[in-house]
N, C-alpha and C positions, 0 to 999 in steps of 0.2 A: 326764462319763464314764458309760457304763453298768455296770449290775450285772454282768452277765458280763465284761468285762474287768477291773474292780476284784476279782471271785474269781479269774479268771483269776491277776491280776497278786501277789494276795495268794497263791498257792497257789505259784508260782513264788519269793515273797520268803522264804517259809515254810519250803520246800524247800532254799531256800540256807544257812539257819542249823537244821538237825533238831534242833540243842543245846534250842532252846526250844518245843519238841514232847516231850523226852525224857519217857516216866510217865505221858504223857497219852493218852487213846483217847478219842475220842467219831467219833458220828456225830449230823450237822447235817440235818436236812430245812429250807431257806427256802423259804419260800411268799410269794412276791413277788405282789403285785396291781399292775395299772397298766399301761400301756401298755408298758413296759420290762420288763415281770415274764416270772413265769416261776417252773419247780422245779428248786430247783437242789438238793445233797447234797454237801457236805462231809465227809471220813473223815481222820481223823488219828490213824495207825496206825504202831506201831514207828518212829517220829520223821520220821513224811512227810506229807505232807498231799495229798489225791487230791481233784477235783474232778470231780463227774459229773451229767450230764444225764439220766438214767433214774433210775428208783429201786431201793436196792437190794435183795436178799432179806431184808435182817435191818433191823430196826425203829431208826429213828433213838432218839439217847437225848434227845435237843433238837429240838421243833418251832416255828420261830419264825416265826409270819406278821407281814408289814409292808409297806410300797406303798412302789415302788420306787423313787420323791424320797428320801424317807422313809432308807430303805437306802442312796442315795447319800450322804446327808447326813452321818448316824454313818460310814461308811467315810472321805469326805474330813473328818473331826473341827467339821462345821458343826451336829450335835447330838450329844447322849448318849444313848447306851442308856438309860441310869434317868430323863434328862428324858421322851423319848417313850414309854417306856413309862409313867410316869404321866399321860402327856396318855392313853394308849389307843391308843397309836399302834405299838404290838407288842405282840404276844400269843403269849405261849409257852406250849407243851405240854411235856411230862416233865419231866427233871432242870434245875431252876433254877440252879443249882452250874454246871454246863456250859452251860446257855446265856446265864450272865452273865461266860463267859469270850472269850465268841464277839467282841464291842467289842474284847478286846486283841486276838486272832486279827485283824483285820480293820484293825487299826491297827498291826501290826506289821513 
């Protein structure tokens, strides 16, 4: 599967249960490398979760680059977020808190 249909698919599974969004706000910038890559932005706002291709006016609070194997793998549960990020294989900018939540978003 590709990255955009696993956000795709996750934004949709997200959207059916808002109960597990409730309290939460962030916004996601992924910075995908690879032949599959790409920018993608995540917002999860008042218990929904939006998914868009442009960027938006206001500053993500979580920037997470990773190559786009990489991304598949944590999304289908064949790596972790904490194993690849200690190999060096993601690299976040801002709030660590939120973007160590982003593995359960993505597996939920």
């Amino acid at each position: 599967m590709d990255p955009k249909t696993i956000l795709a698919e996750v934004e949709t599974r997200l959207n059916e249960h808002p109960e597990a969004l409730q309290g939460f706000e962030a916004l996601y910038a992924l910075k995908l490398s690879g032949p599959q890559g790409g920018d993608y932005y995540v917002r999860i706002l008042d218990g929904r979760a939006a998914l868009m291709m442009s960027p938006p006016d206001d500053k993500p609070n979580a920037t997470v680059r990773i190559a786009d194997d990489d991304f598949v793998a944590l999304a289908e549960r064949r790596a972790s977020g904490m194993s690849l990020f200690m190999e060096g294989k993601i690299q976040v900018e801002g709030d660590l808190g939120i973007a160590l939540r982003l593995e359960g978003l993505l597996r939920s």
